[in-house]
Z-matrix of the N, CA and C atoms (Angstrom, degrees):
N
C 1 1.439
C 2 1.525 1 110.19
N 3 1.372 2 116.66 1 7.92
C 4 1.345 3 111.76 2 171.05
C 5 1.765 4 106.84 3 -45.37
N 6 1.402 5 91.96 4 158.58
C 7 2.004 6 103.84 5 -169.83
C 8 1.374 7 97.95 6 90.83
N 9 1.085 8 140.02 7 -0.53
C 10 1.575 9 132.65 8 174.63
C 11 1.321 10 121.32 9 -128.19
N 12 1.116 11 117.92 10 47.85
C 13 1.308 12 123.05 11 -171.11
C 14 1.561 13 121.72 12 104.36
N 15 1.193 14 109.52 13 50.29
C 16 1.392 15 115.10 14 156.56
C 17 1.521 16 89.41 15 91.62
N 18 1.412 17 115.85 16 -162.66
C 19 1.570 18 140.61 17 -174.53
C 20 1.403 19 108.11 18 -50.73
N 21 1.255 20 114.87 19 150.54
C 22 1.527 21 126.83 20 139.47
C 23 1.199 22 126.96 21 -26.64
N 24 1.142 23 116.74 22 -45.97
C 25 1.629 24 132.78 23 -175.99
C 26 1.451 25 100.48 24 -79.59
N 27 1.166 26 132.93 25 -46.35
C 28 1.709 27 140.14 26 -150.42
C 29 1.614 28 90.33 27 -97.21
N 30 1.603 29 117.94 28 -41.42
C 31 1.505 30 100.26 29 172.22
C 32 1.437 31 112.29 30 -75.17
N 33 1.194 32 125.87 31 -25.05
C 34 1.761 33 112.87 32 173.02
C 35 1.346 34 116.21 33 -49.61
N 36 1.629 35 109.03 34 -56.78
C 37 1.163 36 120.92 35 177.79
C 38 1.395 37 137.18 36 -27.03
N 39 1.711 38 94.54 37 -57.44
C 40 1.311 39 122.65 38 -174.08
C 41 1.712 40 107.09 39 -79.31
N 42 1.203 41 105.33 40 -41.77
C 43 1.888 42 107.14 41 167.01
C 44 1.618 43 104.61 42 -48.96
N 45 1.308 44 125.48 43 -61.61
C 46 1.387 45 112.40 44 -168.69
C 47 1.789 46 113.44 45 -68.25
N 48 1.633 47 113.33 46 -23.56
C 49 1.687 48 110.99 47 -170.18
C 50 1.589 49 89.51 48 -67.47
N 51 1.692 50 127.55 49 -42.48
C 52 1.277 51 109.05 50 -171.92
C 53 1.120 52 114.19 51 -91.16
N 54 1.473 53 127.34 52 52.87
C 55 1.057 54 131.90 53 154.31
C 56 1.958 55 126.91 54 80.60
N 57 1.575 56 93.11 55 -2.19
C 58 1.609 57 103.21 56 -157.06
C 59 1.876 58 87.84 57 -90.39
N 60 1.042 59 102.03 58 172.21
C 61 1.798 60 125.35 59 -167.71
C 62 1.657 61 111.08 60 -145.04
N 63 1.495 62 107.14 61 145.33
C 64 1.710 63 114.34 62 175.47
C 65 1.543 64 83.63 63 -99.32
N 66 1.438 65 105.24 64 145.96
C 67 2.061 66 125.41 65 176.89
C 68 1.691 67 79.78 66 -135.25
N 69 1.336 68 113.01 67 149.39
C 70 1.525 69 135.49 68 137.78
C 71 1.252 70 118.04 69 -78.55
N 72 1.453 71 129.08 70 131.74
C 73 1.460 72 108.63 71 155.54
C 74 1.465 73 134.59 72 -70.64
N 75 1.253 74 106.03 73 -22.08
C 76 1.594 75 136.66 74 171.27
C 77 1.610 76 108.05 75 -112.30
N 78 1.655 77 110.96 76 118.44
C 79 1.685 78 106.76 77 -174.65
C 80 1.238 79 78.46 78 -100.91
N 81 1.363 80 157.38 79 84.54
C 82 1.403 81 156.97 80 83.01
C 83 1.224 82 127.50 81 -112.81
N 84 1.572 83 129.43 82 145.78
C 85 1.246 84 130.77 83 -168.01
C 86 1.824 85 100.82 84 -61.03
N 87 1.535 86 97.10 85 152.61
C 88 2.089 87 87.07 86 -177.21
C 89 2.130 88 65.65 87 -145.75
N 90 1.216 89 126.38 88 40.10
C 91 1.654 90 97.51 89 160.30
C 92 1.372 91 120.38 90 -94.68
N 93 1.473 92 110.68 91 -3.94
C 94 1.429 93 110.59 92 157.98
C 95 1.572 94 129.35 93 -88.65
N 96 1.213 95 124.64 94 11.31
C 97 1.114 96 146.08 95 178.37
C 98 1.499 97 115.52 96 -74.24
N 99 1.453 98 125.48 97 145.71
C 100 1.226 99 125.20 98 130.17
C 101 1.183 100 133.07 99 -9.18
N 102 1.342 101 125.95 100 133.57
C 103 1.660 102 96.52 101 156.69
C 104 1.707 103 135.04 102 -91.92
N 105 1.485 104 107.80 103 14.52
C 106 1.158 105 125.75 104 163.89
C 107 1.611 106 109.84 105 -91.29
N 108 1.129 107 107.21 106 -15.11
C 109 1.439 108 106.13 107 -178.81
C 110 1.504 109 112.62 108 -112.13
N 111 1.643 110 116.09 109 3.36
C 112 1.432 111 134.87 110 170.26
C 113 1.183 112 96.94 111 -74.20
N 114 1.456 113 111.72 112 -40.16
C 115 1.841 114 121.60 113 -147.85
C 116 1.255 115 92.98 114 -95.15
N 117 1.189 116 140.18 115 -73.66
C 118 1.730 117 130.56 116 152.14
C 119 1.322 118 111.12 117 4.40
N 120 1.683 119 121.15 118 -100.49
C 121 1.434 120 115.57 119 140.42
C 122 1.780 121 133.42 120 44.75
N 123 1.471 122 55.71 121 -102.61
C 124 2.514 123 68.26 122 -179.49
C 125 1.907 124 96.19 123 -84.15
N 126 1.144 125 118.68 124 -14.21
C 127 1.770 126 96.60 125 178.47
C 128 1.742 127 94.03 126 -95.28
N 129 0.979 128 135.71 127 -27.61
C 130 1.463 129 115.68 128 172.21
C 131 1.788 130 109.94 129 -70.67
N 132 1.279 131 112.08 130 -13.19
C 133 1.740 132 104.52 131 -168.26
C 134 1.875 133 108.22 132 -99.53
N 135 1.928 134 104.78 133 14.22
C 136 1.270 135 102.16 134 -156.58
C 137 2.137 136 92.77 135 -86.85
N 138 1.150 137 116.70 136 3.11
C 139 1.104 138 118.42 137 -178.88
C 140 1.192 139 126.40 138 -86.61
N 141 1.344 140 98.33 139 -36.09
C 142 1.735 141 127.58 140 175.44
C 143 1.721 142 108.38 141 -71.00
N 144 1.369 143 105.66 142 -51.11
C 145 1.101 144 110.36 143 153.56
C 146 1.627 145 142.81 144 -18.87
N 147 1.298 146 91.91 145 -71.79
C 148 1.490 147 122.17 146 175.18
C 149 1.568 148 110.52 147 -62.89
N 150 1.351 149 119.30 148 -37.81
C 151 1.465 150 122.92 149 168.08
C 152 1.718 151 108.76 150 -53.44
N 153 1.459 152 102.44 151 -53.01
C 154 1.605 153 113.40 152 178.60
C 155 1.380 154 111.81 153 -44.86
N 156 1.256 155 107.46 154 -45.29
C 157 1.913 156 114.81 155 -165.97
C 158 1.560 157 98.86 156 -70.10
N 159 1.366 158 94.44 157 -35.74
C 160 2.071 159 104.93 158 -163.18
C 161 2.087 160 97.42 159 -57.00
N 162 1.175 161 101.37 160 -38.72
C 163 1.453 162 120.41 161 -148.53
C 164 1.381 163 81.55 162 -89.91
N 165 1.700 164 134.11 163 -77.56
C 166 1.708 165 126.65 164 -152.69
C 167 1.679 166 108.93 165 -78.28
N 168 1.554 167 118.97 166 15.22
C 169 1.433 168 128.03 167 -172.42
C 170 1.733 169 104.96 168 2.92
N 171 1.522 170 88.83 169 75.88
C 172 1.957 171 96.93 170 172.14
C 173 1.667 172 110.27 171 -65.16
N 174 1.296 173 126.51 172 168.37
C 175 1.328 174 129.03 173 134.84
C 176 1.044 175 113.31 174 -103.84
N 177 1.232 176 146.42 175 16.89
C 178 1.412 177 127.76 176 165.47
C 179 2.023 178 86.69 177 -138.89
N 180 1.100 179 86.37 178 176.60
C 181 1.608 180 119.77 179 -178.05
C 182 1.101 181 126.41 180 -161.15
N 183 1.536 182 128.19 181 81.42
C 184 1.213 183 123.81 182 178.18
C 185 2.021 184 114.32 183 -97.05
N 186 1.465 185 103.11 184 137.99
C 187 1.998 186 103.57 185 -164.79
C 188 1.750 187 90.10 186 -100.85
N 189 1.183 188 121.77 187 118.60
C 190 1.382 189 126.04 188 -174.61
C 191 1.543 190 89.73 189 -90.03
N 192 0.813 191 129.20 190 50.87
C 193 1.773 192 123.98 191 170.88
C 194 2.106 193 105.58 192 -168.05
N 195 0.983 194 117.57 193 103.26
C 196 1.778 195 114.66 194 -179.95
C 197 1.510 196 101.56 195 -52.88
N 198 1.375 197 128.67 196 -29.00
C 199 1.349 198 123.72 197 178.86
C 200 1.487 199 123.58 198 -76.89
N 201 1.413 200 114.40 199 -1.53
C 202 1.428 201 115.55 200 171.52
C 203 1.378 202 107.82 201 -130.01
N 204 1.505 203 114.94 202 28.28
C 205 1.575 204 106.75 203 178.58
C 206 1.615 205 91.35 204 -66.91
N 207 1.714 206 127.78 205 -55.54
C 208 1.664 207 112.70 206 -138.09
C 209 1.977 208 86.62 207 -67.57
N 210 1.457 209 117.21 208 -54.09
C 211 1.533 210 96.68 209 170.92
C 212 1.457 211 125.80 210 -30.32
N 213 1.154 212 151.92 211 -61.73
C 214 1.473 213 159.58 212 -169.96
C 215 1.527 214 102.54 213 -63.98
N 216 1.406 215 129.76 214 -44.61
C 217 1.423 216 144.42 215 170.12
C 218 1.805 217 99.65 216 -56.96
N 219 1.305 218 112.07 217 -36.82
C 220 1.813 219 105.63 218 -173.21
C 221 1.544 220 101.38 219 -84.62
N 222 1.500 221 111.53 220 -29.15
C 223 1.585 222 99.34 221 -167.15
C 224 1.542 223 108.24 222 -93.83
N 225 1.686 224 109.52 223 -17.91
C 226 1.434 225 106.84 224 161.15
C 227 1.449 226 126.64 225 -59.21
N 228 1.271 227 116.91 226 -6.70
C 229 1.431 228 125.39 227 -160.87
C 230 1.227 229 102.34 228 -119.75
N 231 1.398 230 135.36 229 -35.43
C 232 1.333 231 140.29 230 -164.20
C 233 2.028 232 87.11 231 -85.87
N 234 1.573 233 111.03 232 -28.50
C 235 1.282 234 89.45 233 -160.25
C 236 2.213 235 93.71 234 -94.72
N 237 1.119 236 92.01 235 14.37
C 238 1.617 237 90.14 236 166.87
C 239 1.496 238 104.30 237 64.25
N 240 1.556 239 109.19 238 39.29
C 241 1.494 240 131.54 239 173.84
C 242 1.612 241 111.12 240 -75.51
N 243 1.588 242 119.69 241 131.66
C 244 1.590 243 91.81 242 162.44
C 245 1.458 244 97.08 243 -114.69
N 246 1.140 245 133.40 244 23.91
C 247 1.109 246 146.91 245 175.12
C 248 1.765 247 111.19 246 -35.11
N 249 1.463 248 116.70 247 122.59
C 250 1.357 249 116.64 248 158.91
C 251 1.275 250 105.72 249 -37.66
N 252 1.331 251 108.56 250 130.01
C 253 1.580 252 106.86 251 146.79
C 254 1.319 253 123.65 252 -139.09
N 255 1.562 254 127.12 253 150.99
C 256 1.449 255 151.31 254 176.54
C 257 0.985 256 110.36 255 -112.39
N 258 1.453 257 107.25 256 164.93
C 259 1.852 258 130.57 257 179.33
C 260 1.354 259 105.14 258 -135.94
N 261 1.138 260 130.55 259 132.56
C 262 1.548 261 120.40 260 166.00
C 263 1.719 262 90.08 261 -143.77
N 264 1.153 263 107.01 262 174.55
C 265 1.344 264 129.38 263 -158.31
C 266 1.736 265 105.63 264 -89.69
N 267 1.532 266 101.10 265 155.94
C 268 2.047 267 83.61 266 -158.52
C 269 2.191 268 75.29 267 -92.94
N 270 1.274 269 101.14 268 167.44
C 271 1.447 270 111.45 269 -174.37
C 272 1.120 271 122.68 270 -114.49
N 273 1.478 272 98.60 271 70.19
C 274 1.102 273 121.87 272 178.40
C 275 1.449 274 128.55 273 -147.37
N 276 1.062 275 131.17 274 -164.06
C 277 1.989 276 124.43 275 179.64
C 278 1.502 277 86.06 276 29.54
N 279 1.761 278 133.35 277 91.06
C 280 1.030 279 119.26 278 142.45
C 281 1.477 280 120.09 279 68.39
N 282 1.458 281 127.16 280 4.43
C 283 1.299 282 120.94 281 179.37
C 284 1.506 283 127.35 282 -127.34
N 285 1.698 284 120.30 283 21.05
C 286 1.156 285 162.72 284 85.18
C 287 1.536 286 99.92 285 58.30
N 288 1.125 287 111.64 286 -89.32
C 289 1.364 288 130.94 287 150.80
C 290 1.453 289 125.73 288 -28.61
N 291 1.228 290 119.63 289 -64.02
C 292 1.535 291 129.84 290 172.28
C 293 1.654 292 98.12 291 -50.07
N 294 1.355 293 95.35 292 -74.16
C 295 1.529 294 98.49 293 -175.17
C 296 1.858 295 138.76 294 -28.23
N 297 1.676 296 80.59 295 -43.54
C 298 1.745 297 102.45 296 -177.14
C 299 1.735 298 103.26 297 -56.18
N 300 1.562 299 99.72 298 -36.21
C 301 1.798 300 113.11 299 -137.79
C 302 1.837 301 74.87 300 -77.68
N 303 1.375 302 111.74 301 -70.31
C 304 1.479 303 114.63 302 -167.17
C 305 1.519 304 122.18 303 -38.13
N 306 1.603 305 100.87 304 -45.54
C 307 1.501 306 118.25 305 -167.62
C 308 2.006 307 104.69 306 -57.57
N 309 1.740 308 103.84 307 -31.19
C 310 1.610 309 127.21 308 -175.46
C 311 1.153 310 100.59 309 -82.60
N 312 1.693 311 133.27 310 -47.95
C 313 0.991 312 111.55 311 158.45
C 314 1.675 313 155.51 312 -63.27
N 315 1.436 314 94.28 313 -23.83
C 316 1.429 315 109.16 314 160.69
C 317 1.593 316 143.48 315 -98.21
N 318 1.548 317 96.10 316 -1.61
C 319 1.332 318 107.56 317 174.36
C 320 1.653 319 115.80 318 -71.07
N 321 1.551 320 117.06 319 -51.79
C 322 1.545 321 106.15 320 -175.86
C 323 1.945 322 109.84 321 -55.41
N 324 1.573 323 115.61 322 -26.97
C 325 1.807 324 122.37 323 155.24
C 326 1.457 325 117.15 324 -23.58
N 327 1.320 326 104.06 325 -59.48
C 328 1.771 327 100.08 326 -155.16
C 329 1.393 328 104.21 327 -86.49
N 330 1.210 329 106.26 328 159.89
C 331 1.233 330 127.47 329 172.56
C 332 1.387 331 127.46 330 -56.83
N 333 1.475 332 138.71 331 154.75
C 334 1.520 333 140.40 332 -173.79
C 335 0.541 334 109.19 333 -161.88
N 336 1.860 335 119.32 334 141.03
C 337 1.663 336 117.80 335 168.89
C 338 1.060 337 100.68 336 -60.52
N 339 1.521 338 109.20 337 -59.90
C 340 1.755 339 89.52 338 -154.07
C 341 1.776 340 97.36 339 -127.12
N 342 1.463 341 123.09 340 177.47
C 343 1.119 342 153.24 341 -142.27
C 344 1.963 343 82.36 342 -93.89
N 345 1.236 344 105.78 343 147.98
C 346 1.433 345 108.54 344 160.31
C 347 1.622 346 103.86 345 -82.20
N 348 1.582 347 112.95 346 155.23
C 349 1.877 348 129.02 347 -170.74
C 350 1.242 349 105.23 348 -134.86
């Protein structure tokens, strides 16, 4: 995420002081997979999911992949989330760009404990 506030290191940092967290939707690697068997995958893990959301009661929700927003949208709901939620594009195959622009546009949005220092 360099371009958004300084270093790699200084944006990690600053992601965890305001309180925000990385979730998988799938806790196993699927990049050797199919992509019918990716998609299998993240719709069998949307339950497990939903336990996660029930349990870390986020206000925001951002889906780092456009192909698993409507999954993340079912397990936000099943877990009785009213949690903001976003989609931005995962940053990768060329979409780098997309990603940066969304991630800039939606970052001053979400919520934070605390103030960057």
């Amino acid at each position: 995420m360099r371009g958004i506030g300084g270093s790699d290191q200084d944006f990690l940092e600053r992601f965890k002081k305001y309180g925000w967290f990385l979730d998988d939707l799938v806790l196993t690697p699927v990049n050797h997979l199919t992509k019918s068997e990716r998609k299998a995958k993240r719709r069998e893990a949307q339950n497990n999911l939903a336990e996660r959301i029930a349990e870390y009661q986020p206000v925001a929700i951002v889906s780092l992949l456009l192909g698993i927003k409507d999954i993340v949208e079912a397990a936000a709901i099943a877990a009785g989330s009213s949690a903001s939620r976003y989609a931005v594009p995962f940053p990768g195959n060329g979409h780098q760009s997309r990603f940066h622009a969304e991630m800039a546009r939606i970052i001053p949005e979400l919520p934070k404990l605390t103030e960057p220092t």
